[in-house]
C-alpha positions as CSV (number, residue, x, y, z in Angstrom):
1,X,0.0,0.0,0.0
2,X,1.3,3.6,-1.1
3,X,2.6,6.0,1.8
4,X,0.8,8.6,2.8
5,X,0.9,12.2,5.1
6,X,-0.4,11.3,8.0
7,X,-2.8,14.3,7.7
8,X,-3.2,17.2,5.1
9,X,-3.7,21.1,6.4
10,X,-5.6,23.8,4.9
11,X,-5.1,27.3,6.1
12,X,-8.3,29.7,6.6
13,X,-9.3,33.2,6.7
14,X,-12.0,34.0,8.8
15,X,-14.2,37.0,6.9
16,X,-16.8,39.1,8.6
17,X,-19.3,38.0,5.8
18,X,-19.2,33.8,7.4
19,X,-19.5,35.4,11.2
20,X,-22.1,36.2,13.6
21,X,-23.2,37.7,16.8
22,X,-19.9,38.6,18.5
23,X,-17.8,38.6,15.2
24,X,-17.5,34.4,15.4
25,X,-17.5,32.4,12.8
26,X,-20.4,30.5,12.4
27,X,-20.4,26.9,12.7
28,X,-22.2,26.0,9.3
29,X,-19.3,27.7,7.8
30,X,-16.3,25.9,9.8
31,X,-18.2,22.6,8.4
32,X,-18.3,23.9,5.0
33,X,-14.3,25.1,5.7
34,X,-13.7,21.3,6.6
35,X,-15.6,19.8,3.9
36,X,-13.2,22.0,1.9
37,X,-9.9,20.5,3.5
38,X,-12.1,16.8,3.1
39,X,-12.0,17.4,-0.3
40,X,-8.0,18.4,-1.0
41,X,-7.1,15.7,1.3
42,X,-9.5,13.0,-0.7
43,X,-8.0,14.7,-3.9
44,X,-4.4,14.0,-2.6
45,X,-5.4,10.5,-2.0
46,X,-6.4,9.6,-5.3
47,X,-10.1,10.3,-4.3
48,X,-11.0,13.7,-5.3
49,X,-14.2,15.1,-6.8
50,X,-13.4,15.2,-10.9
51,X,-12.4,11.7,-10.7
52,X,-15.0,10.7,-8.9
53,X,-17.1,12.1,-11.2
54,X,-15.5,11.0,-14.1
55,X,-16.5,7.5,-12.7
56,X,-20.4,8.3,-11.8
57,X,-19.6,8.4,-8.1
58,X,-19.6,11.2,-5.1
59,X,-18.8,11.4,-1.4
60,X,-21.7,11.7,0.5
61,X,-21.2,12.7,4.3
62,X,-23.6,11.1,6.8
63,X,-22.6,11.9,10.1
64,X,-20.4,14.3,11.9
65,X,-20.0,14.8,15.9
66,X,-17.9,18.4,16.2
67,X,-16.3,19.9,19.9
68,X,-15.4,23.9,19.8
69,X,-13.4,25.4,22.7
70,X,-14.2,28.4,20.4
71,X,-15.0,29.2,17.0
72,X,-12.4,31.6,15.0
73,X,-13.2,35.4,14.8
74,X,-13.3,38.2,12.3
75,X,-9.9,38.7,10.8
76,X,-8.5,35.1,12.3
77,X,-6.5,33.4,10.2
78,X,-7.0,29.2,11.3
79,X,-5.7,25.7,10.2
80,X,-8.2,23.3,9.7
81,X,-5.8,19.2,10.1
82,X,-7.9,16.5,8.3
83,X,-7.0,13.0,8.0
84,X,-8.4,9.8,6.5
85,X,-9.0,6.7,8.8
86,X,-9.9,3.9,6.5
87,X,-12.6,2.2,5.3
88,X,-14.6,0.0,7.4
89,X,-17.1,-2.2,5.5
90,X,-19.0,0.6,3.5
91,X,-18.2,3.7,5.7
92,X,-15.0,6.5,5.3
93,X,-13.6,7.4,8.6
94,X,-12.0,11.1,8.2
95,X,-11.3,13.5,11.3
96,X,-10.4,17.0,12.0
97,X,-8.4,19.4,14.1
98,X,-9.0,23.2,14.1
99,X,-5.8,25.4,15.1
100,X,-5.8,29.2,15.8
101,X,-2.6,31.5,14.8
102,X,-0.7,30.4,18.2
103,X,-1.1,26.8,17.2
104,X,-3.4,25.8,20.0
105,X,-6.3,23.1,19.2
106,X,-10.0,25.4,19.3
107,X,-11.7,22.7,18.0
108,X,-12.1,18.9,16.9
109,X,-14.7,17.1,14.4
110,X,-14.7,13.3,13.4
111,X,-17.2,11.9,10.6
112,X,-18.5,9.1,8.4
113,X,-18.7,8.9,4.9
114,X,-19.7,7.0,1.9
115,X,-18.9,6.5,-1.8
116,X,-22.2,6.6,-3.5
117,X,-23.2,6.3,-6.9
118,X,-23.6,9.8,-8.6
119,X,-27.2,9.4,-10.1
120,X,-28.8,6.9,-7.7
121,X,-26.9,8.3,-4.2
122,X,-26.2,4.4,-3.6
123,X,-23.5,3.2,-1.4
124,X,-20.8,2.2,-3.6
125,X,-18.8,-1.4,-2.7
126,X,-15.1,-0.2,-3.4
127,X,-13.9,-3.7,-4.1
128,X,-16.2,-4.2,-6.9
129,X,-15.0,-0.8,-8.8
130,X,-11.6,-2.0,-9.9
131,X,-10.9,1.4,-11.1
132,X,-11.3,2.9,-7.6
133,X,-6.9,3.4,-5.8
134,X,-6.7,0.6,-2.8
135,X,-8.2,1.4,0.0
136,X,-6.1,4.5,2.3
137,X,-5.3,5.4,5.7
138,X,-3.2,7.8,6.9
139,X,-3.7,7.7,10.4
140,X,-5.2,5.5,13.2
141,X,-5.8,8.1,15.8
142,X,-9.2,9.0,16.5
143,X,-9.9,12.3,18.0
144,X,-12.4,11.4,20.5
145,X,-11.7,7.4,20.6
146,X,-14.2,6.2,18.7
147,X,-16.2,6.5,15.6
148,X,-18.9,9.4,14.9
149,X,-22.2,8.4,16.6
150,X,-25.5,7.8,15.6
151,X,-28.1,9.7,16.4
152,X,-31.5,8.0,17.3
153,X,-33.9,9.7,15.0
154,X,-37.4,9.4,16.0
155,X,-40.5,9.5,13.1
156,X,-42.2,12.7,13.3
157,X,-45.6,11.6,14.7
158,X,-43.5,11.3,18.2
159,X,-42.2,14.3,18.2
160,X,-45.1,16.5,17.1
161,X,-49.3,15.9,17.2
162,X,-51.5,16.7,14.2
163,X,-51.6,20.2,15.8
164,X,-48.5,21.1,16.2
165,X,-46.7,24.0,14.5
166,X,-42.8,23.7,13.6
167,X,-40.5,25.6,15.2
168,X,-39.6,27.2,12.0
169,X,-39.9,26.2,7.9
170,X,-36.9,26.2,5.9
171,X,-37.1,26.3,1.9
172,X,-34.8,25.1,-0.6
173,X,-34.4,28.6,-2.1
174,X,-31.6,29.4,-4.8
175,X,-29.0,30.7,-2.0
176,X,-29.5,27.4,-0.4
177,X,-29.0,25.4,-3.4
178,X,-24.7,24.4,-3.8
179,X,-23.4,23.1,-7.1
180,X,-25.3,19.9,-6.9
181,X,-28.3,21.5,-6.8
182,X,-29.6,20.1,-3.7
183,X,-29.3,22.1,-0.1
184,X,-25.5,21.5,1.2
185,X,-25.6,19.6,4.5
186,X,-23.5,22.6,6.1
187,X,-26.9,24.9,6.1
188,X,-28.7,21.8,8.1
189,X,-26.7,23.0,11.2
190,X,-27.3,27.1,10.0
191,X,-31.2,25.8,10.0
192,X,-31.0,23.9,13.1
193,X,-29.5,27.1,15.0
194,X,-32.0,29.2,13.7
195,X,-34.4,27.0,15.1
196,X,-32.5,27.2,18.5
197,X,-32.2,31.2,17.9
198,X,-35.7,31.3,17.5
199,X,-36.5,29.4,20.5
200,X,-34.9,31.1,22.7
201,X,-31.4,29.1,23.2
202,X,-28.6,31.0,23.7
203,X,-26.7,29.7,20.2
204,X,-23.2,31.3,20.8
205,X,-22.7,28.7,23.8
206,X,-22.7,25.9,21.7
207,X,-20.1,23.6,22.6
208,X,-21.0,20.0,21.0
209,X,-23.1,19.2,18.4
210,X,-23.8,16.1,16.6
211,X,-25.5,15.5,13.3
212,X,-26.7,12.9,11.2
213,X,-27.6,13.8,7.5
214,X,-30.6,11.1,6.3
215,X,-32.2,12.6,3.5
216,X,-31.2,15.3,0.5
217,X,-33.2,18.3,0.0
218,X,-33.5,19.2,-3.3
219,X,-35.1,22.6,-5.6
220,X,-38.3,24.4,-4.0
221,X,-38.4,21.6,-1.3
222,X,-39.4,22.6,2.3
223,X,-38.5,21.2,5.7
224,X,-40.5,21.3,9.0
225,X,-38.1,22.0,12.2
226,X,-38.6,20.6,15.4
227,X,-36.8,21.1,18.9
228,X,-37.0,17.9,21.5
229,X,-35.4,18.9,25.5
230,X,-34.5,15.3,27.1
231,X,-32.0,14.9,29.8
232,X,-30.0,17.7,29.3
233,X,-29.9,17.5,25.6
234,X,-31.4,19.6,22.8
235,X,-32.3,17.9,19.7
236,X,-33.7,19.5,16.4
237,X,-35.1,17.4,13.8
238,X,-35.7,18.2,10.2
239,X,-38.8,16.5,8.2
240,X,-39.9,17.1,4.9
241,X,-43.5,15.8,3.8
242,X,-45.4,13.6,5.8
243,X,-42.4,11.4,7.7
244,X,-38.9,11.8,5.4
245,X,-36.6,12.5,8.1
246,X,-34.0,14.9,6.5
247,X,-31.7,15.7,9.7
248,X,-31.0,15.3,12.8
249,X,-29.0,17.9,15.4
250,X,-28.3,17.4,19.3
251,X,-26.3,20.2,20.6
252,X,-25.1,20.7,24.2
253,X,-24.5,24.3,25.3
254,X,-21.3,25.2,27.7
């Protein structure tokens, strides 16, 4: 098996355009930022997005549990450390450091992925795609010492009664819409803290979340948003139509 950097490093400038209330970056924007550094590290590792295409076939992301000590601010310039993990059965292991200037750790991410066929969204089996490099890892380690969790997504008939209202509606508009024309999963957590925001939770003090991507969201589509307190933990749900459960989000404020 080829030799690999153990992780691949993108540096970041943080513009007052991607931040928020007290000048922070917001945290749909760090993911898209590390999608970004998924991407050139995939691409450095034989995997990146024209050859994919090129062979009918796309990463898809469906989970990601993320840890901020604090997000970067206006006029910050960060380091976002990815590395792949390997492939275990059908699922892409890749993590993620986040470094400020001083080259101390602000944050830390770890997520699962699959290869999926571009048209149907299938999960791809990489030993049956000869064409596909063997199989990579660059690194073991494992930021919080296991793999990304699952989040238990309930249908939307136990979250909500016939008479309940969402917390808020989100639409597939044009500004949502990325080069796939579907909504990038990076505006899942913008929607889910606007549904916190609008309910009242204090969204700078954010210092987990987890969330589990089910379902794209494609052109003129809506989504129903719904915010579940148990045990300490807040969980927002996204639905679109009568039960299609699009996403699922549990923060835990500091």
């Amino acid at each position: 098996m080829q030799d690999y950097s153990p992780y691949n490093e993108i540096e970041v400038y943080c513009k007052a355009t991607e931040c928020g209330i007290g000048d922070s970056l917001y945290t749909s924007v760090l993911i898209g930022d590390m999608q970004e550094a998924a991407e050139q590290s995939s691409y450095s590792l034989g995997y990146g997005t024209d050859f994919l295409k090129e062979n009918n076939m796309c990463w898809i992301i469906l989970r990601m549990h993320i840890e901020i000590e604090r997000l970067p601010k206006w006029h910050e310039t960060f380091k976002i450390r990815t590395w792949a993990t390997g492939l275990e059965k059908l699922y892409y292991g890749r993590e993620f450091e986040v470094y400020d200037s001083q080259g101390t750790r602000i944050g830390k991410a770890t997520s699962t992925w699959i290869l999926a066929d571009w048209n149907t969204h299938r999960p791809v089996i990489a030993a049956k795609r000869p064409e596909l490099p063997p199989a990579f890892i660059q690194s073991e380690e494992k930021v919080f010492g296991m793999n990304c969790p699952k989040i238990d997504f309930p249908d939307k008939s136990e979250i909500a009664g016939p008479s309940d209202e969402p917390v808020i509606i989100k639409y597939a508009d044009y500004t949502e819409l990325d080069r796939n024309r579907h909504v990038n999963n990076s505006r899942y957590t913008a929607w889910a803290y606007d549904a916190l925001f609008k309910s009242g939770y204090d969204v700078t003090s954010v210092k987990e979340i987890s969330i589990n991507y089910n379902n794209e969201v494609k052109q003129g589509e809506k989504v129903e948003l719904y915010i579940s307190e148990n045990d300490g933990k807040i969980a927002v749900y996204g639905y679109k139509g009568a039960d299609t459960k699009v996403f699922a989000a549990v923060v835990k404020l500091g």
